[in-house]
C-alpha positions as CSV (number, residue, x, y, z in Angstrom):
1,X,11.2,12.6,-10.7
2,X,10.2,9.7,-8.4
3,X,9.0,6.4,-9.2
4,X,6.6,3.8,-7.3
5,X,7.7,0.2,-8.3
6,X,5.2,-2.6,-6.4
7,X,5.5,-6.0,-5.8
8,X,3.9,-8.8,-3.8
9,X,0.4,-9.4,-5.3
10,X,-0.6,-12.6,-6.6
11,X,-3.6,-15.2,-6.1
12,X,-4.2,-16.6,-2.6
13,X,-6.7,-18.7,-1.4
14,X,-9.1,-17.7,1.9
15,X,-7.3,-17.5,4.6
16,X,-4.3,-17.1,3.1
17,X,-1.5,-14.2,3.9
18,X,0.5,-11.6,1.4
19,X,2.8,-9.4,1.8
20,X,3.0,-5.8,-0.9
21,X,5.7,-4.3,-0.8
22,X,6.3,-0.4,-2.3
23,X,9.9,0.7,-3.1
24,X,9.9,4.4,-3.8
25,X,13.0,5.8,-5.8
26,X,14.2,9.6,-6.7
27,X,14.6,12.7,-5.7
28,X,13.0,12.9,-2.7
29,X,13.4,15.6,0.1
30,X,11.1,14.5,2.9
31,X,8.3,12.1,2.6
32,X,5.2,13.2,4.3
33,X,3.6,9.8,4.3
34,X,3.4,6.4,2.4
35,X,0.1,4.2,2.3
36,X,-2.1,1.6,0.4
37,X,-5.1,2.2,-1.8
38,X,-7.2,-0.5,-3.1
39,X,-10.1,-0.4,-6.0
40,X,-12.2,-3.7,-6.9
41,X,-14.0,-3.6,-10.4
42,X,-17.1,-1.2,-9.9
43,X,-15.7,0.1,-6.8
44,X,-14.5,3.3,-5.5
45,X,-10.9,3.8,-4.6
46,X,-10.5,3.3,-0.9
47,X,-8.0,3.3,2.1
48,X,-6.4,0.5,3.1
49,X,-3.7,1.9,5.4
50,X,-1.1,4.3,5.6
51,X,1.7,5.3,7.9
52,X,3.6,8.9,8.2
53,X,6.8,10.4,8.3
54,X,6.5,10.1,12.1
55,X,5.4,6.4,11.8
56,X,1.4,6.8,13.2
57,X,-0.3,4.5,11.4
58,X,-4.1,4.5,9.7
59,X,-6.0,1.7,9.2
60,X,-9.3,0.8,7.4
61,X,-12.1,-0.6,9.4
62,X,-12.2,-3.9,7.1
63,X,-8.2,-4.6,7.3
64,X,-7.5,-3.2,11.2
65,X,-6.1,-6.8,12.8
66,X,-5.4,-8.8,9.3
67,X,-3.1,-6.2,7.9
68,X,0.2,-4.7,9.0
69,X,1.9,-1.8,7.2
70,X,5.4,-0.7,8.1
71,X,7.9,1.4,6.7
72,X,11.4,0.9,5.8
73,X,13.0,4.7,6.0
74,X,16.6,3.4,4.7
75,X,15.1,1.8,1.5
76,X,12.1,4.2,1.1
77,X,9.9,1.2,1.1
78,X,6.6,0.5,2.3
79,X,4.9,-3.0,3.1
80,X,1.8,-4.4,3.3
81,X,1.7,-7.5,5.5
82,X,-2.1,-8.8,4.2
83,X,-3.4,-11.9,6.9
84,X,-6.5,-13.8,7.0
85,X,-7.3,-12.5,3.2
86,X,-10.7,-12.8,2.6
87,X,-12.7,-12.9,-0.9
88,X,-13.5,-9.1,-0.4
89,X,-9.8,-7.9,-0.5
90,X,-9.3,-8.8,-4.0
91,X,-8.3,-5.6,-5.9
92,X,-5.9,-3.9,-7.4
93,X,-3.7,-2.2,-4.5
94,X,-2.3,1.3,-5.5
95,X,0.7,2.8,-3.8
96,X,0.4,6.2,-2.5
97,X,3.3,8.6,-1.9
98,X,3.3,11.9,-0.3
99,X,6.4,13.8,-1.0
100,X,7.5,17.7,0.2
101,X,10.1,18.8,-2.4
102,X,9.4,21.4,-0.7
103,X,5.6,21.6,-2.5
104,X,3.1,18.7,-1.9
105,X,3.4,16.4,-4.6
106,X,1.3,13.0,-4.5
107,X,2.5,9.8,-6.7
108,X,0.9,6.6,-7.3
109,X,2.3,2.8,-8.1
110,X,0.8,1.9,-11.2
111,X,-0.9,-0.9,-8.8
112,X,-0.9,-4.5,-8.4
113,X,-3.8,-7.6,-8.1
114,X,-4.2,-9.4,-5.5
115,X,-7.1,-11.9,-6.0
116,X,-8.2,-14.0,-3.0
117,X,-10.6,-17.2,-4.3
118,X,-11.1,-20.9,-3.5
């Protein structure tokens, strides 16, 4: 059993910075990888960013130089450092864990808004 508990989300204005943060807690063997999801009402699910096991990092076209995601491999956290927000950010920002135990297994934070309006 593993759970995804988030934090961090909130309502910023323009401009403004936040920072997610993803603490995953369990039984875990190896993690395979850790990222971000977001979905905006009426929108698809999308990538945001996600680093692996190895630490290479992924990054969305729309976030690559505002956002920062790092991994904490003692705490089994994962955080989202969000700059320069803009009005098309605000969505509901999933956690994504990929776990070998030893199968593939996938889990998801149950998410958390981040709203960026004047």
């Amino acid at each position: 059993q593993v759970e995804l508990v988030e934090s961090g989300g909130g309502l910023v204005q323009p401009g403004g910075s936040l920072r997610l943060s993803c603490a995953a807690s369990g039984r875990i063997f190896s993690i395979g990888g850790m990222g971000w999801y977001r979905q905006a009402p009426g929108k698809q699910r999308e990538l945001v960013a996600t680093v692996t096991g190895g630490g290479r990092t992924v990054y969305a076209d729309s976030v690559k130089d505002r956002f920062t995601i790092s991994r904490d491999n003692t705490n089994d956290t994962v955080l989202l450092q969000m700059n320069s927000l803009k009005p098309e950010d605000t969505a509901v920002y999933y956690c994504k864990l990929v776990v070998v135990d030893p199968l593939l297994k996938t889990y998801w934070g149950q998410g958390t808004q981040v709203t960026v309006s004047s």
